[in-house]
PAPA-629062 format. One line per 2 residues: for each residue x, z, y of C-alpha. Coordinates in steps of 0.5 Angstrom, whole numbers. Each point is the difference from the previous one (the first is absolute). Example, Ala and Ser with C-alpha at 12.3 -4.5 7.8 and 13.67 -1.06 7.14 Angstrom:
% residues 2
25:16:-9; 2:-2:7 .
END
This chain:
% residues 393
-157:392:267; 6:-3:4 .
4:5:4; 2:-1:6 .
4:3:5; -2:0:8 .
6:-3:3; 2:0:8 .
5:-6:0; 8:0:0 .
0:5:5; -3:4:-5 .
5:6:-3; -3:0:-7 .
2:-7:-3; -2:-4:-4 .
6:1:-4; -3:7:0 .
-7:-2:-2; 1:-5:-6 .
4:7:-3; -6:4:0 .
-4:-5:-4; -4:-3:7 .
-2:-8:-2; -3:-2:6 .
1:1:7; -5:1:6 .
2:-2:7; -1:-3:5 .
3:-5:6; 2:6:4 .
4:-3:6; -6:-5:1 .
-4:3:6; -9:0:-1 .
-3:-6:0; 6:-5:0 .
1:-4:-5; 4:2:-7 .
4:-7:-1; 1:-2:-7 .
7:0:1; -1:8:2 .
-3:0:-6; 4:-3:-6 .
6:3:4; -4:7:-1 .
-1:-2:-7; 6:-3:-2 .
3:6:2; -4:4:-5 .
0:-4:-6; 8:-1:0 .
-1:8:-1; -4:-1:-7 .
-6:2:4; -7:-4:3 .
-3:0:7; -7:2:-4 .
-4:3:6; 1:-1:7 .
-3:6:4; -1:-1:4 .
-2:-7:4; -2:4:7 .
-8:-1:2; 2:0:8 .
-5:5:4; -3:-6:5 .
-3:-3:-7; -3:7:-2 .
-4:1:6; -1:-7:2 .
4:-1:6; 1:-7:3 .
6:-1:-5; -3:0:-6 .
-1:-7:-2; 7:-2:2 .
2:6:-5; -3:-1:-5 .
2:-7:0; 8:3:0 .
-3:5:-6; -2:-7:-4 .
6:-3:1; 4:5:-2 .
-4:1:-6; 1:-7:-2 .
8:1:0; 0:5:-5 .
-4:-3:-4; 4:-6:0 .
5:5:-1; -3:3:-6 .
-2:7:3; -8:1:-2 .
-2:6:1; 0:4:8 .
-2:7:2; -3:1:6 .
-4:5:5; -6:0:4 .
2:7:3; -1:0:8 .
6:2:4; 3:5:-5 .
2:-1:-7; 0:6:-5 .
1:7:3; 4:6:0 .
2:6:4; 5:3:-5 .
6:-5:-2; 3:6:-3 .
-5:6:-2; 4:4:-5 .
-2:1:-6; 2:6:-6 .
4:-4:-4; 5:-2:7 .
-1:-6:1; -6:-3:5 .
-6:-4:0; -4:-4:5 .
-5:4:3; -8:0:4 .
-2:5:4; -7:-1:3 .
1:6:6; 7:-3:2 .
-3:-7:0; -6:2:4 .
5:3:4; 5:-6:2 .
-7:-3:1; -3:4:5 .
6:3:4; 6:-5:-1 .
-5:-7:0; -5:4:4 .
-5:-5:-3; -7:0:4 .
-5:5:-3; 5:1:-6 .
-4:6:-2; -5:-3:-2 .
2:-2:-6; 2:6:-3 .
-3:7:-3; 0:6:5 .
4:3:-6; 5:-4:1 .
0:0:9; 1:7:-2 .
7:-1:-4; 1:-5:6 .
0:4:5; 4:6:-4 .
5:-5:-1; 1:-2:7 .
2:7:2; 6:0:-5 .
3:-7:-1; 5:-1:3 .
3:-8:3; 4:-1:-5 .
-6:1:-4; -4:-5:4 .
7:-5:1; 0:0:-7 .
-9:-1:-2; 2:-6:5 .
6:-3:-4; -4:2:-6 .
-6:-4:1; 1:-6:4 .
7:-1:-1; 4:1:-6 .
-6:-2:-4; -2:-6:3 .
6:-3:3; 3:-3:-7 .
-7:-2:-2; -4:-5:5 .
5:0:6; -6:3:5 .
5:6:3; 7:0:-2 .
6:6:0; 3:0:8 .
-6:-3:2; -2:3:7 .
-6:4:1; -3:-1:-7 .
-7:4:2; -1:-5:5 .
1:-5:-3; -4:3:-6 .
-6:1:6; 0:-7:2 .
0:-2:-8; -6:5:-1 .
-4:-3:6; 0:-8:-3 .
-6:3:-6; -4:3:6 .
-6:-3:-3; 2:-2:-7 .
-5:4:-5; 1:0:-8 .
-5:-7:0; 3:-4:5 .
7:3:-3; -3:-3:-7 .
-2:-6:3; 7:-2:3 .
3:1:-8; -5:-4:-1 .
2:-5:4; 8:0:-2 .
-3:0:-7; -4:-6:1 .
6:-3:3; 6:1:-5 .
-4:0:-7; 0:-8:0 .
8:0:1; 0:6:-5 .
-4:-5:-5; 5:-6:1 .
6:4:-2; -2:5:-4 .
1:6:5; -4:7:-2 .
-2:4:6; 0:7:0 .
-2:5:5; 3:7:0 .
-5:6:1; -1:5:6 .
5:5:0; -2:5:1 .
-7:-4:-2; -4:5:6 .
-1:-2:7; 5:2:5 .
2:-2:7; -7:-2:1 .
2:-6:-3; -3:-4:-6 .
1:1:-6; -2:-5:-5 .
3:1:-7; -1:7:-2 .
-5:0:-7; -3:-4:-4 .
-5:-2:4; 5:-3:5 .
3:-4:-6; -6:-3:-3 .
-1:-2:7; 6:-3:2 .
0:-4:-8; -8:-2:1 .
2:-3:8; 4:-5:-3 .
-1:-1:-8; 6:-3:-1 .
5:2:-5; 5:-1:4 .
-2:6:4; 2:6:-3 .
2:8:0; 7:4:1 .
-3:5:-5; 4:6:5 .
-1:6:-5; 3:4:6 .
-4:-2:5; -6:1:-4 .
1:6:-3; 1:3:7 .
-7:0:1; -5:5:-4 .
-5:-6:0; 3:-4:-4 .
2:1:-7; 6:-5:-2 .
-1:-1:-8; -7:-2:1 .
1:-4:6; 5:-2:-5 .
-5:-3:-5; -4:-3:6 .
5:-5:3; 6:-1:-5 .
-4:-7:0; 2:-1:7 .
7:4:1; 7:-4:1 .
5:5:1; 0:8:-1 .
3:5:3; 1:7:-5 .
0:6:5; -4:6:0 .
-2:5:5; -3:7:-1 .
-7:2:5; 1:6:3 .
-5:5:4; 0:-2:8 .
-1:-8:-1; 9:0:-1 .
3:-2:-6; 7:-1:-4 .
4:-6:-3; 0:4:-7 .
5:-3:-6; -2:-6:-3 .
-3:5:-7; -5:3:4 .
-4:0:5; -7:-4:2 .
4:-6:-3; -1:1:-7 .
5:-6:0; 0:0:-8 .
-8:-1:-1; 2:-5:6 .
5:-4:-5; -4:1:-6 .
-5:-4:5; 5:-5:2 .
4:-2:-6; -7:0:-4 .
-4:-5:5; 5:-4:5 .
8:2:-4; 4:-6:4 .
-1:3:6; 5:2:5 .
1:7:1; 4:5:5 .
2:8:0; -3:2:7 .
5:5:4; 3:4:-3 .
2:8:1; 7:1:5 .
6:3:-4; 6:1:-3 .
3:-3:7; -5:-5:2 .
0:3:7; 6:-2:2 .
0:-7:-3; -5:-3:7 .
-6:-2:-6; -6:-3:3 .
-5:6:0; -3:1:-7 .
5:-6:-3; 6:5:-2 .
4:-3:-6; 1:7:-5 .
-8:2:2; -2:-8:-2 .
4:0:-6; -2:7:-3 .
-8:-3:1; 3:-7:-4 .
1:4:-5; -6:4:-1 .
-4:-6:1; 4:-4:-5 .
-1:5:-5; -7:0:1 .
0:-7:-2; 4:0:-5 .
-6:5:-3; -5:-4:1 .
3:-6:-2; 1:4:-7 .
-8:2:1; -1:-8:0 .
3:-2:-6; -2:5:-4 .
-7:-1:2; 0:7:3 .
-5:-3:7 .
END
């Protein structure tokens, strides 16, 4: 598999002179200062491009081309959307570029309550906490009859937690939840906005209505719309899980375990739409096991993502290093290298340490961390290319 390396542009304080270093070959990013739903321009994108080139390295994965939320819930926008998501796909396909992640998560994109929940050895990891997230649900959000989507176990936690946490700790699930994690990935809500609650209520408020079907019906929709451009020039599609894959929010979440995959890949047959296998995401959920949903749709997969998470008891789970976990990242590239070995593959997050913290990373994209998990997986892959040659799989 090709080793690539999620990159934020040239504002980005790791460089591309630092990646070509530790042995990335490809480069994914995306147009970061193009606003959702407007069109990338082909001089945007050779400019992006070129740039990455002139470093020795190659643009091998946009992630991502953001699907605006008007086309999820079909709002009266949708067509002229799509319309701007067909031509930007045609200009990076006239530019070259082939393969795009996306999502289909409404609202929010991955969760966290923990951006730095210490960890034994000093450094710090990414962190869920169900009772802390029930909390921001219930009493910050003070989403309508919230309390019915959790267990009397946790209300309990709840509502101990409320006697004790303090408003920096509320200030801080805010920040945490709807912001930090989302500002740099789809633009919804940004650092320094006013507010950010209420603007995440009227975001919440635009799906009353929207259930799993008619959310499936709207990918299918998108889909059915882009797959003639992706047939055109080649562009493979492909649909990040759910993360976590487990209904939140009271949104829908459509892309959760194998029975949404295969949903998704029968909707629209076609070749072209495809699977980010997220080992992360789909390890956070005890539903799943990775190697056989693996085994299953590597056919279909157009990018990896080589994290892994523990399952611990309450429903919270941890970002655990890339050489444990439910992950199982080494039968994941034993899997890929046998069935699909030119794809495109990026180690995903990476645990904060020697110094990160005050490097102003993206949460969960520190450069020592990353670079650590790189070089587990490269030597994962070096074993199970030796296991190949030798006829040892």
């Amino acid at each position: 598999m090709e080793k690539t390396w999620r990159w934020f542009g040239p504002n980005d304080p790791i460089t591309l002179d630092m990646l070509r270093q530790i042995g990335v070959e490809g480069i994914v990013t995306a147009l970061h200062d193009v606003p959702n739903g407007e069109v990338w321009s082909i001089e945007k994108i050779e400019t992006t491009k070129t740039f990455i080139e002139s470093h020795g390295l190659r643009w091998s994965v946009v992630e991502s081309l953001p699907v605006c939320e008007a086309i999820k819930y079909g709002g009266t926008e949708r067509d002229r959307l799509i319309e701007n998501y067909i031509t930007s796909l045609s200009h990076l396909g006239r530019c070259g570029i082939k393969t795009v992640c996306y999502n289909f998560m409404p609202v929010i994109d991955w969760i966290r309550t923990d951006l730095h929940h210490p960890c034994a050895d000093g450094t710090t990891s990414l962190y869920f906490d169900r009772v802390r997230f029930a909390y921001f649900d219930i009493h910050i959000l003070k989403r309508p009859q919230a309390e019915n989507d959790y267990s009397e176990e946790t209300l309990a936690d709840v509502h101990a937690l409320d006697k004790t946490i303090t408003e920096k700790e509320k200030d801080e699930l805010i920040d945490t939840i709807i912001v930090k994690t989302q500002g740099f990935v789809n633009g919804n809500i940004k650092e320094g906005d006013k507010n950010p609650v209420e603007l995440f209520r009227r975001l919440l408020s635009l799906y009353r209505g929207i259930d799993r079907d008619a959310l499936r019906e709207n990918l299918r929709y998108f889909l059915s719309a882009i797959m003639p451009v992706c047939e055109t020039f080649g562009i493979n599609m492909c649909i990040h899980p759910d993360d976590p894959p487990f209904q939140v929010l009271g949104l829908p979440r459509i892309v959760t375990d194998a029975d949404d995959i295969a949903w998704i890949l029968n909707a629209v047959d076609n070749r072209h739409n495809g699977l980010t296998f997220c080992a992360g995401s789909l390890s956070a959920g005890e539903q799943n096991d990775t190697r056989e949903l693996a085994r299953q749709f590597a056919g279909r997969t157009h990018f990896v993502h080589l994290r892994s998470t523990e399952a611990l008891p309450g429903g919270n789970f941890i970002e655990s290093p890339h050489l444990s976990g439910r992950g199982h990242l080494i039968d994941l590239i034993r899997i890929f290298e046998k069935e699909n070995p030119r794809l495109p593959m990026r180690v995903d997050h990476g645990r904060t340490m020697l110094g990160d913290e005050s490097m102003g990373y993206n949460p969960g994209y520190s450069f020592h961390g990353r670079m650590m998990a790189l070089a587990q997986v490269d030597g994962m892959m070096a074993v199970v290319k030796d296991e190949l040659q030798n006829k040892l799989l």
